[in-house]
C-alpha positions in Angstrom: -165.0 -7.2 -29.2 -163.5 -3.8 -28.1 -165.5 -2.2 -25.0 -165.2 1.2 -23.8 -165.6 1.7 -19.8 -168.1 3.7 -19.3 -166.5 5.4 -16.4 -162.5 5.8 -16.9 -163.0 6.1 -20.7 -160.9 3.7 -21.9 -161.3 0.7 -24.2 -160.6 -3.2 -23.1 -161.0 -6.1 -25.5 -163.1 -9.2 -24.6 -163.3 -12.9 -26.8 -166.3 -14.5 -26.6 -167.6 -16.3 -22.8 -165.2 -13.6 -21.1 -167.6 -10.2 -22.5 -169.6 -9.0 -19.9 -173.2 -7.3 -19.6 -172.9 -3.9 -22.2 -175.2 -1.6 -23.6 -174.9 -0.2 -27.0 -175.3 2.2 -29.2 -177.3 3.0 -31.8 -177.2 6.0 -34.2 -176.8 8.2 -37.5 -173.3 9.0 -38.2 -173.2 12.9 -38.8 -170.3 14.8 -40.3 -167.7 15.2 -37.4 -167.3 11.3 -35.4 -165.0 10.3 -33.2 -162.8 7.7 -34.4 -161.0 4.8 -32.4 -157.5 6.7 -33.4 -159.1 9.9 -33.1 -160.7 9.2 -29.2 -157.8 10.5 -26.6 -156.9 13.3 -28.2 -160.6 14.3 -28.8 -161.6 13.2 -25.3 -158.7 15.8 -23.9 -159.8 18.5 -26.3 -163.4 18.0 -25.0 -164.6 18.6 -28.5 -168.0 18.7 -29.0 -168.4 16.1 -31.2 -167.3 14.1 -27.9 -170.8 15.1 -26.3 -172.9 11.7 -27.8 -170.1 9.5 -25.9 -169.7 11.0 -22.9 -173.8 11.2 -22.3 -174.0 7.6 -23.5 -171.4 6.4 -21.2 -173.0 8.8 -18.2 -176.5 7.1 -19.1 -175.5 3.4 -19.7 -173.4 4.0 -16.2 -176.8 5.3 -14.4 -178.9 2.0 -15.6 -175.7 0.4 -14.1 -173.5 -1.1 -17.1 -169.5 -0.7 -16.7 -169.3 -0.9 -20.3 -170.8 0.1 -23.7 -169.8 -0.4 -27.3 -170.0 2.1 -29.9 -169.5 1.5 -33.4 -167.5 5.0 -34.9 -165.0 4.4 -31.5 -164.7 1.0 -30.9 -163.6 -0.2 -34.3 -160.3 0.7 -35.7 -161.6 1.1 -39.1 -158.0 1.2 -40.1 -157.5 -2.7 -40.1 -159.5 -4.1 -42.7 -159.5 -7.6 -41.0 -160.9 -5.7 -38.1 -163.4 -3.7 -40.1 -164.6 -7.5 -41.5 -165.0 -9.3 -38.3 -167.3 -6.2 -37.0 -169.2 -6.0 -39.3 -170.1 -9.5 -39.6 -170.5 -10.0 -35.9 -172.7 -6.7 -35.7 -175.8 -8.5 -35.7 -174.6 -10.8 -33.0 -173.4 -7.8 -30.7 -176.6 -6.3 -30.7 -178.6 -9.5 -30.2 -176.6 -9.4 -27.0 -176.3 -6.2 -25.5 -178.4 -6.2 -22.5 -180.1 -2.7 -23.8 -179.6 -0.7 -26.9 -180.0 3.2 -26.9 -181.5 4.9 -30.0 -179.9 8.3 -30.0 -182.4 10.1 -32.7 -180.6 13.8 -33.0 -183.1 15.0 -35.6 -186.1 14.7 -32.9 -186.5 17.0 -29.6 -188.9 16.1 -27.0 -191.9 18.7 -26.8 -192.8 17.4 -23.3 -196.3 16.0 -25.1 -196.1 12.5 -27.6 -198.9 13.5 -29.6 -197.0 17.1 -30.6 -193.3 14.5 -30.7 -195.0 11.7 -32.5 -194.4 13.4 -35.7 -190.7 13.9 -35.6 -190.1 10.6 -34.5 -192.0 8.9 -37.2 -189.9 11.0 -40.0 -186.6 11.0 -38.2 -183.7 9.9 -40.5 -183.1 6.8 -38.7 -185.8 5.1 -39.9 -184.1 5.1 -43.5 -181.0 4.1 -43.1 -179.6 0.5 -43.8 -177.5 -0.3 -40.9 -179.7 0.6 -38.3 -182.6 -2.4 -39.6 -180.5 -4.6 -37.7 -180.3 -2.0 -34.9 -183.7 -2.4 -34.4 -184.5 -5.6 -34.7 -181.4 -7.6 -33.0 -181.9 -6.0 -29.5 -185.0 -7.5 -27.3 -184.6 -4.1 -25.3 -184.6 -0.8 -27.6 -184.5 2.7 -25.9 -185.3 6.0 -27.7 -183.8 9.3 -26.8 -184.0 12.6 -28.3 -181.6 15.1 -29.6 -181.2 16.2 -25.4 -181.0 12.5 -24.1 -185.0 12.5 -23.1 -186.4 9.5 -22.6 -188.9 8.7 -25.3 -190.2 5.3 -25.7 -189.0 1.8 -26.3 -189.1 -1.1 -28.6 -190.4 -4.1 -26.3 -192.6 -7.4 -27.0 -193.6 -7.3 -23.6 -194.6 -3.2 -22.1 -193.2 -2.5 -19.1 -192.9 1.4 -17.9 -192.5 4.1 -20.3 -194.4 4.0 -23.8 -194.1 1.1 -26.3 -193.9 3.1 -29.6 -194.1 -0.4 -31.5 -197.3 0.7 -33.3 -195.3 3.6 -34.5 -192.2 1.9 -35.7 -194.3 -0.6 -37.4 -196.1 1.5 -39.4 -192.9 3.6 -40.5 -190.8 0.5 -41.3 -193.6 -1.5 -42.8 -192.4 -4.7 -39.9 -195.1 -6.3 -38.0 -195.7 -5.6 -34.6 -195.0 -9.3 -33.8 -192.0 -9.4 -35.8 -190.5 -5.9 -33.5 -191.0 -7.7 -30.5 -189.8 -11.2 -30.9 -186.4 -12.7 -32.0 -186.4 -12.8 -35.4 -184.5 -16.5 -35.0 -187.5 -18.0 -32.8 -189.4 -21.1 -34.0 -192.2 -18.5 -33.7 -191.1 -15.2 -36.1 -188.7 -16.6 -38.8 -189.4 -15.0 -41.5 -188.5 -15.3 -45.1 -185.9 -13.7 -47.0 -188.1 -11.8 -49.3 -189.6 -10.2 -46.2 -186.5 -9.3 -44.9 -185.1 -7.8 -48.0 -188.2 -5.8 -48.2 -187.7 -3.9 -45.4 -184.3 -3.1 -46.4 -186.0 -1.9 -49.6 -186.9 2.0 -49.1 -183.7 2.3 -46.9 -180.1 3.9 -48.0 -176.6 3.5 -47.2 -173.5 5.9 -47.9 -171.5 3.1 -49.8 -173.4 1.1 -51.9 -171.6 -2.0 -50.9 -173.4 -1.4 -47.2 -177.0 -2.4 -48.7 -175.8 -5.3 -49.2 -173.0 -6.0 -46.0 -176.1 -4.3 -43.3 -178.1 -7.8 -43.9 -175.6 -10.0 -43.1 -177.0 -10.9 -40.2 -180.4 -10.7 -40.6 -179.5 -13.2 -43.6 -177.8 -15.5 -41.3 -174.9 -15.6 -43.3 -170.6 -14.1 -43.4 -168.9 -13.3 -46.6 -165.5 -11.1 -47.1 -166.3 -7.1 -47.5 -164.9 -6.2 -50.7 -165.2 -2.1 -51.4 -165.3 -1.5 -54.6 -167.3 -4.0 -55.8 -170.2 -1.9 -56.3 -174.0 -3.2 -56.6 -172.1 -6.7 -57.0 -172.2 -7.2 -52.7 -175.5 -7.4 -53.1 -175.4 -10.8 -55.8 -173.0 -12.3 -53.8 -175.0 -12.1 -50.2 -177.9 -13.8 -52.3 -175.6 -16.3 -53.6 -174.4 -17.0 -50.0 -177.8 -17.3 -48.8 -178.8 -19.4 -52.0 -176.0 -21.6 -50.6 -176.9 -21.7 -47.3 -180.4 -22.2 -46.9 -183.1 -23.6 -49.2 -185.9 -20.6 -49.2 -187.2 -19.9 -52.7 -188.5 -16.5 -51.8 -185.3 -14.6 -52.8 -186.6 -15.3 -56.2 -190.2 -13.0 -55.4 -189.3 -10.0 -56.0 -191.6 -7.7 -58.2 -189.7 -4.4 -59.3 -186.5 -2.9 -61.0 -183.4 -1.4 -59.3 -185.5 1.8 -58.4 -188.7 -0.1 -57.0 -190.6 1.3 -60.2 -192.9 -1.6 -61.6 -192.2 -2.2 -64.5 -191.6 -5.0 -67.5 -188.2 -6.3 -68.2 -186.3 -9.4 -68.6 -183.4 -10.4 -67.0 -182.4 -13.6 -64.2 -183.9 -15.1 -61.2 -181.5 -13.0 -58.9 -182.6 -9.5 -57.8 -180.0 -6.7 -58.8 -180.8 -4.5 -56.0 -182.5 -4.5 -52.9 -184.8 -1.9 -54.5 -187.0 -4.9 -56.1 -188.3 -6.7 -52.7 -189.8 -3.3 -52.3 -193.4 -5.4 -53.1 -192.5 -8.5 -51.1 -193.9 -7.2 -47.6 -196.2 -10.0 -47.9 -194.4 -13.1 -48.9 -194.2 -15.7 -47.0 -193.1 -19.6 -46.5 -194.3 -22.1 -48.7 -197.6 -24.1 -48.8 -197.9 -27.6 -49.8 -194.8 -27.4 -52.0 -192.4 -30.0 -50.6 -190.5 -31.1 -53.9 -187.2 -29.8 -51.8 -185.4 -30.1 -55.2 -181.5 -28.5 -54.7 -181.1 -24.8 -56.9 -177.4 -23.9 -56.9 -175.3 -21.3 -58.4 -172.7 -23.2 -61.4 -170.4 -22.2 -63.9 -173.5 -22.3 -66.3 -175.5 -20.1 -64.1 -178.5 -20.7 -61.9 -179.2 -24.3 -62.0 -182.7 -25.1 -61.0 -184.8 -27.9 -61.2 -188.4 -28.0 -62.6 -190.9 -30.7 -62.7 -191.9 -32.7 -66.1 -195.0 -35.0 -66.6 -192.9 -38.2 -67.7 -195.3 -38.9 -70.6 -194.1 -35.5 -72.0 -190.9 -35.9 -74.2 -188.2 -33.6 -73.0 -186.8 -31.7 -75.6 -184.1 -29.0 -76.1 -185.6 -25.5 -75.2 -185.9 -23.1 -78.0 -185.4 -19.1 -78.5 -189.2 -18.5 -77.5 -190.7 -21.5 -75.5 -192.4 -20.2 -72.3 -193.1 -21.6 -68.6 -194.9 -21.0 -65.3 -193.2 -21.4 -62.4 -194.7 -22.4 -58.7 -192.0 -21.2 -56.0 -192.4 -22.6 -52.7 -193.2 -19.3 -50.8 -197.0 -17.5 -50.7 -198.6 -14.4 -50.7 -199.9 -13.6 -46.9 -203.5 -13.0 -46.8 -204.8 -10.4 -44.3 -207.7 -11.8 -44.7 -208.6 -14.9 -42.4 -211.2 -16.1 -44.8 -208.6 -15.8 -47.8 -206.5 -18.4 -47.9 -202.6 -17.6 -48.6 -201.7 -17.9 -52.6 -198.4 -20.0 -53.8 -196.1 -17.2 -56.0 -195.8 -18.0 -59.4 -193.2 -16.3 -62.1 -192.6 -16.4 -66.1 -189.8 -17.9 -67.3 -188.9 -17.3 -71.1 -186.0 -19.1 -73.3 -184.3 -15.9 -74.9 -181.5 -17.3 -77.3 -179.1 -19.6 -75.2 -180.2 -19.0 -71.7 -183.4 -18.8 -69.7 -184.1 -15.8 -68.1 -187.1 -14.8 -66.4 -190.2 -12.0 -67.7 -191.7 -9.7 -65.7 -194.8 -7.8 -66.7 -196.0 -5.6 -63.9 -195.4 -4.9 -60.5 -197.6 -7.2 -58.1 -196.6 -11.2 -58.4 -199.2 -13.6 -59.8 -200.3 -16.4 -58.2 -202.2 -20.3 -57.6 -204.5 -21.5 -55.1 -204.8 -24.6 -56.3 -201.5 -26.9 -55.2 -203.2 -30.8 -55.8 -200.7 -30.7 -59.1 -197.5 -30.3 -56.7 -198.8 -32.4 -54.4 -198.8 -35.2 -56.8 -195.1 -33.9 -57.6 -194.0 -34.1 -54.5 -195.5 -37.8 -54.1 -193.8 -38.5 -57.8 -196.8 -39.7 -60.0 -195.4 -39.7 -63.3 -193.3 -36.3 -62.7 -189.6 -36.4 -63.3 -187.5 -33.1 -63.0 -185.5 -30.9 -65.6 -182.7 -29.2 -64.6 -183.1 -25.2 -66.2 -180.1 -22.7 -66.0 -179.7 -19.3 -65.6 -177.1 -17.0 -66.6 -178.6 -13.5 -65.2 -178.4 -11.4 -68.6 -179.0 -7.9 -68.5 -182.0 -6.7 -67.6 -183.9 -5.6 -70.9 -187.5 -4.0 -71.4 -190.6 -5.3 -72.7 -193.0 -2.9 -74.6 -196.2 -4.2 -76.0 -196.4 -4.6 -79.7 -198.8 -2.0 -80.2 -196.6 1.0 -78.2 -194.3 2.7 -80.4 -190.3 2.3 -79.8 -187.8 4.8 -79.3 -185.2 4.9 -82.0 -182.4 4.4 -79.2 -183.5 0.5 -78.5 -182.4 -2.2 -81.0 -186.0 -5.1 -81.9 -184.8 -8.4 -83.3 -186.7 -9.4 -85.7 -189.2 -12.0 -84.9 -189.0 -11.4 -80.9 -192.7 -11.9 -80.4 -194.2 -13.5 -77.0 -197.4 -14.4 -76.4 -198.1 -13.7 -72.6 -200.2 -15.2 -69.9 -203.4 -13.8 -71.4 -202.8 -14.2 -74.5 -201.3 -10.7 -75.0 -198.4 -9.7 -77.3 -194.9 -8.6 -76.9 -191.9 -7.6 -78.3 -188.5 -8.8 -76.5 -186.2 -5.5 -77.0 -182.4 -4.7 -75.7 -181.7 -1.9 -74.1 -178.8 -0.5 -76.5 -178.2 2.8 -74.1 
């Protein structure tokens, strides 16, 4: 980790026990930053541009810190081995920073909160993707404005100044309880569907970054690849498919733009976009079956429970089923009790994909049937695979079709309620 003194200006690298106490940086890049090749030079040509480092070194040095990291300077974005290791030990550097200072350029202090409260609460830091993790990795988050006025901070616990948590909860849609405590304690873990949410109505410059700014947050390391397009984001599901057992990644309710909509297309999410709906998902409920999903050469292979006394039989172009996952819908509601998520799975040709029909997730109360699966009376368990086809749309029989979409013949589902539709693709 490459520290910059906050006093002489210059950088030192520290491995692991040997870093000391630093405070960090958080911000939005603007158009002229100071680079790690570009620092002397601009430090001796006291560029403007300069200004953000030189306050945030005289500011971390006043609250007594000899050193601060900040990401456009103290990364030589150059090395791509370098570039790698940063940004999957970003998460951990700000989890450990003894303070983080929120540098909001697009908000000035009007010496009153109530007049201020408004900027903050549309500043443009709020929708970017990198700085989720900005905000939730440090236990001590400062705000400043455009001047370097003290505005508020992030805290669990209020101490002096004024604890905007109300505020940044209802902008980023994260609970109050979930801004103030570690997001790794026994206490606030929270799903992945949750988490992706969040990350839902945010942007990044590259697209590759929507999916490389959760890496943390995920609790998982993969290679950065640039280039690889909306592709970053499949493979950090895959890694966390492969690293932990939480069937929430599979909740998600919308299409690449967060519209609601009806489609058909695999268990994995193609963007971030479609956890925009899953703000209330949460762990499982009496759903302890535990069976293994994993990603194969035939696809998404994932167990499903069968009544022994049915026969098991080849799926056909057609056949239909309901699956529980082990997460829930959150009630707000004390006297409503939390819902198991359930989601339509249709054979379409070769493969099974899953169907979507609208933009909230249905659901079960009722979980005595998995119970009795999870204690295995007369259940035995089907393996189902999924090979993520193209997503496709789903009209209802009755609608008319535009010419530029191809109907099968014969592609007629009966739905949940009994309702009829045609299975389309999407020739474009």
């Amino acid at each position: 980790m490459r520290l910059l003194h906050t006093e002489r200006l210059d950088f030192q690298e520290f491995f692991d026990s040997q870093t000391p106490k630093y405070a960090i940086l958080s911000h939005r890049w603007t158009g002229d930053e100071v680079s790690f090749q570009d620092f002397n030079r601009y430090k001796e040509e006291q560029r403007p541009c300069f200004d953000k480092i030189s306050n945030c070194c005289s500011l971390a040095k006043s609250d007594g810190y000899e050193w601060v990291w900040i990401d456009t300077c103290c990364i030589d974005k150059k090395s791509s081995a370098e570039l790698s290791e940063a940004i999957n030990s970003m998460y951990a550097w700000y989890k450990k920073a003894d303070v983080c200072y929120v540098y909001l350029v697009d908000v000035s202090w009007s010496g009153d909160w109530e007049t201020t409260r408004d900027q903050f609460r549309a500043s443009a830091w709020f929708t970017r993707g990198w700085t989720l993790q900005e905000l939730l990795a440090p236990k001590n988050v400062l705000f400043f404005d455009f001047h370097w006025i003290f505005i508020g901070h992030k805290k669990f616990f209020s101490e002096n100044g004024r604890s905007l948590n109300c505020d940044i909860s209802d902008v980023t849609g994260i609970s109050e309880h979930n801004l103030g405590y570690n997001l790794w304690s026994s206490s606030a873990v929270q799903c992945v569907a949750r988490k992706l949410s969040w990350l839902s109505r945010r942007n990044t410059t590259r697209v590759e970054d929507m999916a490389y700014c959760m890496l943390g947050l995920c609790g998982v390391n993969m290679p950065l690849l640039y280039g690889e397009g909306e592709k970053a984001f499949l493979r950090l599901q895959s890694e966390i498919i492969k690293n932990f057992y939480d069937e929430s990644i599979f909740a998600w309710f919308c299409d690449e733009e967060g519209r609601s909509i009806s489609f058909l297309g695999g268990l994995i999410a193609p963007s971030p976009r479609c956890f925009a709906e899953s703000g209330q998902i949460g762990p499982g409920l009496a759903l302890k079956r535990k069976q293994p999903y994993s990603q194969t050469n035939k696809g998404l292979a994932y167990a499903i429970p069968r009544p022994r006394k049915w026969t098991k039989k080849e799926p056909t172009h057609g056949d239909h089923y309901s699956l529980c996952l082990d997460c829930s819908i959150e009630s707000s509601d004390e006297k409503v009790a939390n819902m198991s998520v359930i989601i339509d799975l249709v054979f379409y040709f070769s493969t099974w994909a899953r169907l979507h029909i609208g933009s909230k997730p249905r659901s079960v109360g009722d979980t005595a049937l998995w119970d009795s699966v999870t204690e295995g009376k007369g259940f035995t368990f089907d393996t189902m695979y999924f090979t993520d086809p193209e997503i496709m749309s789903i009209e209802h029989k009755e609608e008319r079709f535009l010419d530029r979409y191809h109907i099968p013949e014969g592609q007629l589902w009966t739905g949940p309620a009994g309702e009829k539709y045609e299975i389309r693709d999407c020739i474009e």
